[in-house]
C-alpha positions as CSV (number, residue, x, y, z in Angstrom):
1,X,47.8,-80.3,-11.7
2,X,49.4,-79.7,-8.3
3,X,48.4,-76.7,-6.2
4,X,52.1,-76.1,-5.3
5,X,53.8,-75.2,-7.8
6,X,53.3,-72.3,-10.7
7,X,52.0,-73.6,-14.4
8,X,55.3,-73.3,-15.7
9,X,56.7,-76.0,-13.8
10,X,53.9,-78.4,-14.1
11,X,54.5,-81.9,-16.0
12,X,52.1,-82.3,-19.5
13,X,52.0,-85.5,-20.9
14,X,52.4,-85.1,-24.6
15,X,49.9,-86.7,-26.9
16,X,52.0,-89.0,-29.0
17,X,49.4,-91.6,-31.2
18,X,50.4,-94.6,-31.7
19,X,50.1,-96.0,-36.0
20,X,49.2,-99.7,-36.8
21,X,52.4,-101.5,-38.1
22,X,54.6,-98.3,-36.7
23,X,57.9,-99.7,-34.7
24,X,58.1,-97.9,-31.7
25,X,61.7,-97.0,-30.5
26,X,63.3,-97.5,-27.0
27,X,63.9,-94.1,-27.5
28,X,60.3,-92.9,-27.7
29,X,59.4,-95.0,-25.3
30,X,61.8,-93.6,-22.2
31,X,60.1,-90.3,-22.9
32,X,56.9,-91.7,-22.7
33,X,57.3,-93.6,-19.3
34,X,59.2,-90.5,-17.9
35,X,56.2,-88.0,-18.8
36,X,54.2,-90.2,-17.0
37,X,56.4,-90.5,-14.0
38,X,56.4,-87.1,-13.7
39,X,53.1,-86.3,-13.7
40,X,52.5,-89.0,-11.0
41,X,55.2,-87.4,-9.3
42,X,52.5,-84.1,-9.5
43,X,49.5,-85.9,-8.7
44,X,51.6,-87.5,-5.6
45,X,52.5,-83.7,-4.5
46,X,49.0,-82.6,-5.2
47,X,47.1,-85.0,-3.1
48,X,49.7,-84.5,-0.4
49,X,49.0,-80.6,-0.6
50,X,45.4,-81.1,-0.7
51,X,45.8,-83.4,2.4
52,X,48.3,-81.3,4.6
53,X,46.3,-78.2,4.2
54,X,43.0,-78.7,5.3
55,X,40.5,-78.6,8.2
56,X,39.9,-81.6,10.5
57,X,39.8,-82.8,13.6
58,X,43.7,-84.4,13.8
59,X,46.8,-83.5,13.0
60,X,47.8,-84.1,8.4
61,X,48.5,-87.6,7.8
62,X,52.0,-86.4,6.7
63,X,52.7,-84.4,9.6
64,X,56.2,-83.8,8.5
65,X,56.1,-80.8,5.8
66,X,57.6,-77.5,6.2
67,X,55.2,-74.6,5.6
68,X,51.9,-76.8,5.8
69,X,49.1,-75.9,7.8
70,X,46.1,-76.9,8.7
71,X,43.0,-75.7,11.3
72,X,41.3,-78.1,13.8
73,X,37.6,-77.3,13.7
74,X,37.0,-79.6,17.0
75,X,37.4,-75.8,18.7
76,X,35.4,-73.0,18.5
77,X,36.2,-70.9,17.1
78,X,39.0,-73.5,15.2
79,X,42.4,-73.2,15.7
80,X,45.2,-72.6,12.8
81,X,48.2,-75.0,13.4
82,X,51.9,-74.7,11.2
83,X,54.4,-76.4,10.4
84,X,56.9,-73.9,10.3
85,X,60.4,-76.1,10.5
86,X,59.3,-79.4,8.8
87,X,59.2,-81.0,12.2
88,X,55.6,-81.4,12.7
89,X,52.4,-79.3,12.4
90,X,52.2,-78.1,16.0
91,X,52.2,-74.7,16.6
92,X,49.4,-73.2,16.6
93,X,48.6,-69.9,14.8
94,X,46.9,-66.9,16.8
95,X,43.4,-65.8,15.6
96,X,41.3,-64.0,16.6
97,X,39.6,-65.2,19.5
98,X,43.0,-65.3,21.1
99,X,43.2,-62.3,23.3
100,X,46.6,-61.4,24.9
101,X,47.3,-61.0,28.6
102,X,50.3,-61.5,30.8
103,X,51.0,-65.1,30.2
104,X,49.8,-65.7,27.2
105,X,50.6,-64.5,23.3
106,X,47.0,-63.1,21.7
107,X,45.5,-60.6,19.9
108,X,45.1,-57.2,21.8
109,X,43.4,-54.2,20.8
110,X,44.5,-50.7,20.3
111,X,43.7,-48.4,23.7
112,X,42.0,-44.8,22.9
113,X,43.5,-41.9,25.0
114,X,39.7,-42.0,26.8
115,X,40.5,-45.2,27.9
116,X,44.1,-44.9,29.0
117,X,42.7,-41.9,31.0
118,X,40.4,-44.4,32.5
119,X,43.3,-46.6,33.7
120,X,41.3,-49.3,34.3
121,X,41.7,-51.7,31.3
122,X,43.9,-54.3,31.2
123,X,43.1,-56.3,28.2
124,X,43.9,-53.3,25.9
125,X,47.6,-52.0,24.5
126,X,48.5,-48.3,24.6
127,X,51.0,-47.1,21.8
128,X,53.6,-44.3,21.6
129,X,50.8,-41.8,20.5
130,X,48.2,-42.6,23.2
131,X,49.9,-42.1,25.9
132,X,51.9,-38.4,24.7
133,X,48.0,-37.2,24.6
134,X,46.5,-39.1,27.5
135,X,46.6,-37.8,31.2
136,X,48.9,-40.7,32.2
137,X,51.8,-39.5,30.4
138,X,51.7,-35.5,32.3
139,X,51.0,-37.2,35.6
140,X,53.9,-39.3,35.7
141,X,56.5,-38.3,38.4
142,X,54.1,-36.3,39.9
143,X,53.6,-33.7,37.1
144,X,50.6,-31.4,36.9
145,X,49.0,-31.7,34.2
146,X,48.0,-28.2,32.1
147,X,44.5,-29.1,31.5
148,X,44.5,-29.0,35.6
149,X,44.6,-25.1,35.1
150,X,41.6,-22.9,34.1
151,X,41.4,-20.1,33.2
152,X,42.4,-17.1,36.0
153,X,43.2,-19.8,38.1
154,X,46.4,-21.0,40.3
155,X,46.7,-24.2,41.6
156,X,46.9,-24.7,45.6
157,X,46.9,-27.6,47.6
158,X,45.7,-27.7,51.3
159,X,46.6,-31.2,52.0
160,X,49.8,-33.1,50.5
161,X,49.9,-33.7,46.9
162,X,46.4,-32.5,45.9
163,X,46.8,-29.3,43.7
164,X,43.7,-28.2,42.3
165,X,42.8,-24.9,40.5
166,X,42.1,-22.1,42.5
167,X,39.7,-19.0,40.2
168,X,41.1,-15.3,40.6
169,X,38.4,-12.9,40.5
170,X,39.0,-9.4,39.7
171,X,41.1,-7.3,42.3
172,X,41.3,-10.3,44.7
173,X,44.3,-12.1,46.0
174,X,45.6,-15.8,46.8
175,X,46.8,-16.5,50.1
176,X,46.1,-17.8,53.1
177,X,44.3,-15.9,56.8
178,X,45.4,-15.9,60.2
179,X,43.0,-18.8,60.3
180,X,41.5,-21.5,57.5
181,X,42.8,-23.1,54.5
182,X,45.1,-21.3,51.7
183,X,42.5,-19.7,49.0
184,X,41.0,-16.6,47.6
185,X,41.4,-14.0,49.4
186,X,39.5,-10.4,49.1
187,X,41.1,-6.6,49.2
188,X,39.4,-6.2,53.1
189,X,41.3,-9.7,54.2
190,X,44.4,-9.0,52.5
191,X,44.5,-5.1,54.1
192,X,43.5,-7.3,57.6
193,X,46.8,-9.2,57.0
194,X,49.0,-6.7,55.8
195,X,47.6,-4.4,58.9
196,X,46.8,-1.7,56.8
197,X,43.7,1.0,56.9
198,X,42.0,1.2,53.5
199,X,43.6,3.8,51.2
200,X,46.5,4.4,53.8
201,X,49.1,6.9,52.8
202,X,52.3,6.6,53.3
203,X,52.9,10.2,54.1
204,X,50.3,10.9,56.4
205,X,51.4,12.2,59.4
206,X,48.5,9.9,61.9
207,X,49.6,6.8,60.3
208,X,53.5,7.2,59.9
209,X,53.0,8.4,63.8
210,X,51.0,5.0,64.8
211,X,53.8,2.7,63.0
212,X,56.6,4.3,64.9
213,X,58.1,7.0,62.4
214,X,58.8,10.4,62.5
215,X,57.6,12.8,59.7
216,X,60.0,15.9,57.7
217,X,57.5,17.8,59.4
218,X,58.2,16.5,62.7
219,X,61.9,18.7,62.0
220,X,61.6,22.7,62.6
221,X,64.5,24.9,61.5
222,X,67.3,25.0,63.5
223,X,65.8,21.6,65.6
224,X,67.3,18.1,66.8
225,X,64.8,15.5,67.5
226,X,65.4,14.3,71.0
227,X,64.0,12.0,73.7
228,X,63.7,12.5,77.5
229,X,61.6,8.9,77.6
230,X,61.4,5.8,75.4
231,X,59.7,5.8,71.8
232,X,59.0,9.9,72.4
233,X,61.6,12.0,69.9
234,X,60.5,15.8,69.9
235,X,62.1,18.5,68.4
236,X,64.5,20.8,69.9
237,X,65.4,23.9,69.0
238,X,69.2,24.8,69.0
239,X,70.1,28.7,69.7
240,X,73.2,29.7,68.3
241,X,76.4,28.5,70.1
242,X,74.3,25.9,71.8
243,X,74.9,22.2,72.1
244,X,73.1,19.1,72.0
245,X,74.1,16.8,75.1
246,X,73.0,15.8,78.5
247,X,74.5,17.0,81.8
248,X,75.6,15.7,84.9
249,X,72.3,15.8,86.1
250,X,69.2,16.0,83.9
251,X,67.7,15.3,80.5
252,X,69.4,15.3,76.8
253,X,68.3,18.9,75.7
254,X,70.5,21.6,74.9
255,X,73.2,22.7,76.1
256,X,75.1,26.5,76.4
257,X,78.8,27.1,76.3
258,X,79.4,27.2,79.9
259,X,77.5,24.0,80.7
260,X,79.5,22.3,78.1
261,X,82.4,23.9,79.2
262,X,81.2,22.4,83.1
263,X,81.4,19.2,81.3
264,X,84.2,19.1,79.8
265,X,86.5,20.7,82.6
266,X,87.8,23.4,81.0
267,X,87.0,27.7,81.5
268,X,86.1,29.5,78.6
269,X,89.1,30.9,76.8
270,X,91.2,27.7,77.6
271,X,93.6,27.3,74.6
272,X,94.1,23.8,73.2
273,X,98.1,24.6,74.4
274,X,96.7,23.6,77.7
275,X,96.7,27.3,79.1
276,X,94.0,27.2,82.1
277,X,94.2,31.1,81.9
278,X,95.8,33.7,80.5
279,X,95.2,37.6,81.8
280,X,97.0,40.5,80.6
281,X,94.7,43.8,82.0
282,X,97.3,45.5,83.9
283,X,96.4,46.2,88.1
284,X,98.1,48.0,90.7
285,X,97.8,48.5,94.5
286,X,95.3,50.9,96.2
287,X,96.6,52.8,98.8
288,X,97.8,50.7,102.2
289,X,97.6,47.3,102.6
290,X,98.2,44.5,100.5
291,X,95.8,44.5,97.9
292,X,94.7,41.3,95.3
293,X,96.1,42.2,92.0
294,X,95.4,39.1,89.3
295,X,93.5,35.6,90.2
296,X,92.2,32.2,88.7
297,X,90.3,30.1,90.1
298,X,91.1,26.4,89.6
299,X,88.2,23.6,88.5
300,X,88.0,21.0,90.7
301,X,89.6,17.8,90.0
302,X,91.6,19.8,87.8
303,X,94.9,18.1,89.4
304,X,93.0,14.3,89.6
305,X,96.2,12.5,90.4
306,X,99.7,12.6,91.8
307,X,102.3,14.0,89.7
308,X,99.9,16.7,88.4
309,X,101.2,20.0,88.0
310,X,100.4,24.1,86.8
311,X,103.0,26.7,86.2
312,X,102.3,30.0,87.6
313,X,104.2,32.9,85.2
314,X,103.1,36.5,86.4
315,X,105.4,39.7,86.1
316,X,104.5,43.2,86.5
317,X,106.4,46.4,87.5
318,X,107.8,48.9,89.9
319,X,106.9,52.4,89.8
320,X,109.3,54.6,92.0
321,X,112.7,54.2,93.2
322,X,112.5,53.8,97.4
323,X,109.6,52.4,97.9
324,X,109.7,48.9,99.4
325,X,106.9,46.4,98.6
326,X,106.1,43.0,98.9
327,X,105.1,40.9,95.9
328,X,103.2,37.3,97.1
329,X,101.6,34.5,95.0
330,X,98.7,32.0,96.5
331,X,98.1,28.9,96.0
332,X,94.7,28.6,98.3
333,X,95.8,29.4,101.5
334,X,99.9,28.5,101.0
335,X,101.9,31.8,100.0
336,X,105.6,32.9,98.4
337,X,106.3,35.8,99.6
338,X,109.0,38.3,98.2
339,X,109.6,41.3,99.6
340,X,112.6,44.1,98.8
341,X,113.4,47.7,97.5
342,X,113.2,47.2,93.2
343,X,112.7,50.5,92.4
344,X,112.4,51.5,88.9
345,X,112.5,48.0,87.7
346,X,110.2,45.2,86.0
347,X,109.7,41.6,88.3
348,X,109.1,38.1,87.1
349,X,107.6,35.3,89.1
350,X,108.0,31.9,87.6
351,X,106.2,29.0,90.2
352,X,105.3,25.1,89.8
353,X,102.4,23.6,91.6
354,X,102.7,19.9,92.0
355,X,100.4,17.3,93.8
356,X,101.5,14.8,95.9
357,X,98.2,13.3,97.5
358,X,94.6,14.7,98.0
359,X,95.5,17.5,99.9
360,X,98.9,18.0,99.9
361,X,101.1,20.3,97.3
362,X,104.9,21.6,96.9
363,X,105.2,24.7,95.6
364,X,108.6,25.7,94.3
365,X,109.8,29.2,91.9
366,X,111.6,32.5,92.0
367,X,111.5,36.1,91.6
368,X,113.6,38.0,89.2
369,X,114.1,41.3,88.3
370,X,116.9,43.3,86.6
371,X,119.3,42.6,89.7
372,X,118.0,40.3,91.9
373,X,116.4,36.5,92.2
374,X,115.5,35.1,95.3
375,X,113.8,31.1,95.2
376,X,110.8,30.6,97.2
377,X,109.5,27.4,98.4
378,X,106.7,25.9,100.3
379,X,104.1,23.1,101.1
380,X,101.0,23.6,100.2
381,X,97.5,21.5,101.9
382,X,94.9,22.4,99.7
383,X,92.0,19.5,98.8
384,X,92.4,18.9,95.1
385,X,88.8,17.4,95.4
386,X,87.8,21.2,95.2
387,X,88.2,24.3,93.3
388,X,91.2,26.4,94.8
389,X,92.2,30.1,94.1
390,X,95.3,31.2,92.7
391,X,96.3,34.9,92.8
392,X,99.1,37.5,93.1
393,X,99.2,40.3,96.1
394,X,101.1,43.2,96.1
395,X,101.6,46.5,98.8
396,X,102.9,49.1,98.8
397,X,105.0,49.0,102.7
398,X,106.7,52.6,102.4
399,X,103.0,54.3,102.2
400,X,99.8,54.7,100.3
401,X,100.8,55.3,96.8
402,X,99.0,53.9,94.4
403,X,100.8,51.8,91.6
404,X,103.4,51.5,93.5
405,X,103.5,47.9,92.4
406,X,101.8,47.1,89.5
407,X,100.7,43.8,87.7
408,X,101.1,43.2,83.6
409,X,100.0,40.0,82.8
410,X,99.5,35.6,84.4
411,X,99.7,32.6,82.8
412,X,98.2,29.5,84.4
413,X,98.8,26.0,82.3
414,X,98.8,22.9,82.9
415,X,101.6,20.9,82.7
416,X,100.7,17.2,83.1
């Protein structure tokens, strides 16, 4: 029977005997030459089978049959040849001497992950699995991979692109000196960076001292923390109604009310109204002779510039009827003077001092009292670059009586 094809679609030949003197039909005898066609038919397909599917050293006599194959032992080991279009028995089948490679279709075999760690074969094929567990895979793009790291360990590099694990011991650091590679580095080298004694502490007085600082200590009550020099604060102690500040001349220290007073240009007593003085103790004369009743001295530079002025108010009184005395007011040397018989009666003086140049003054006002005013004018030529005294004078002309003229009260401002 043929090889190629299944037992239920192979041709018998049924046994039909043949009887002396029987007549034998055209009928029976069509079947009988068509069995027999068909079974040569199978024998045909058979031998062709048996031919196209063998070993030898040429290509199947039929060479023509779709599916055949057929091995050519001229080769060692022999080669496998199909037919796998029905147009010839040509290609030949890969076995397993056939090795792959970049060129050429073959047989390759499976990589291990030790031997795609390797790198260096290139006969074998890695797969999917291989290389997620192989050191190829977390070294690609430059990744590190974790088995890189042991344990208390940080990787550093000390050249490009060479990270390798660096061990921590207990209590030591990683870093790099003021010389040498980056590394392990012990307590004493770290404190030798961080230029730090060994147990410092930050509130010790030495060491806070020798890195520039200043301690709560340093501060006693009542103190500021000043410095004469560069880099050398000290603590000075501030009595009451004192001042921290620096003079014309001198070191920042402290300071008392009448030097700051010496700085700032003012007298003590000087009301933020601009009132240079104000003095209300009542004075008379003394006997004969004209006799200095109130006075102020004024700063100088108090009147820096041209256009300056003060305003002079003093008034007083008269104490008997008849006497004649002589009331004057003094701007340095320059002086008003007013001169009558008041009597029983209260006076007023009302003057403006105004600069025009370094040494050179008008002075203009009046006196008043109950029935009489008389203006007074003249130049002054003081030098504004120095202090100058104002005051009033008064005497007593008709004899020595004392109080005859009598003082109550100045005002000295300044007006611009």
């Amino acid at each position: 029977m043929s090889d190629n094809k299944p037992d239920s679609e192979q041709t018998s030949l049924t046994n039909r005997p043949i009887v002396a003197g029987t007549t034998v039909s055209s009928t029976d005898h069509e079947a009988w030459r068509n069995d027999l066609e068909g079974t040569t038919d199978d024998l045909i397909a058979g031998l062709k089978d048996n031919s196209n599917h063998r070993a030898g050293t040429s290509a199947p006599t039929d060479n023509a049959v779709e599916g055949q194959i057929w091995a050519n032992t001229t080769t060692d080991p022999a080669k496998l040849y199909a037919d796998l279009d029905g147009a010839g028995a040509d290609t030949q089948i890969i076995t397993t001497d056939d090795s792959a490679s970049a060129t050429a279709e073959g047989i390759s075999e499976l990589a291990t992950i030790a031997e795609i760690d390797t790198g260096a074969d290139a006969g074998r094929t890695i797969t999917p699995a291989g290389l997620a567990g192989s050191a190829l895979q977390t070294t690609a793009d430059g990744a590190v991979p974790k088995s890189t790291y042991n344990a208390q360990s940080v990787l550093v590099a000390v050249s490009d692109n060479t990270p390798v694990a660096q061990a921590v011991a207990a209590s030591e650091f990683v870093g790099r000196k003021a010389a040498g590679n980056v590394g392990a580095m012990s307590k004493a080298e770290a404190l030798a960076v961080l230029n730090v004694e060994d147990g410092a502490d930050v509130t010790d007085a030495t060491n806070v001292n020798a890195a520039g600082a200043v301690m709560e200590a340093d501060y006693d009550a009542q103190t500021i923390l000043m410095a004469a020099a560069d880099d050398t604060p000290a603590a000075v102690t501030m009595g009451a109604s004192t001042f921290a500040g620096r003079k014309a001349a001198g070191n920042v220290g402290a300071m008392s009310v009448a030097e700051a007073l010496a700085v700032l240009g003012v007298e003590a007593g000087a009301l933020a109204t601009r009132i240079l003085n104000a003095n209300t103790t009542q004075v008379g004369n003394v006997g004969a002779g004209e006799d200095d009743l109130m006075s102020y001295t004024l700063p100088a530079g108090k009147l820096a510039s041209d256009g300056n002025a003060l305003r002079i108010t003093a008034w007083g009184t008269t104490a008997t009827a008849g006497k004649t005395v002589t009331v004057k007011f003094y701007f340095g040397s320059a002086a008003l003077s007013v001169w009558g018989s008041f009597g029983d009666d209260a006076w007023f003086v009302d003057c403006i001092v105004s600069r025009v140049g370094a040494n050179s003054q008008t002075i203009i006002g009046f006196l008043k009292t109950t029935n009489y005013k008389q203006p007074l004018y003249v130049i002054g030529s003081e030098a504004m670059s120095g202090s100058i005294v104002l005051k009033m004078t008064g005497e007593n002309t008709t004899d020595a009586t004392n109080d005859a003229i009598q003082q109550s009260g100045m005002l000295v401002e300044l007006m611009a």
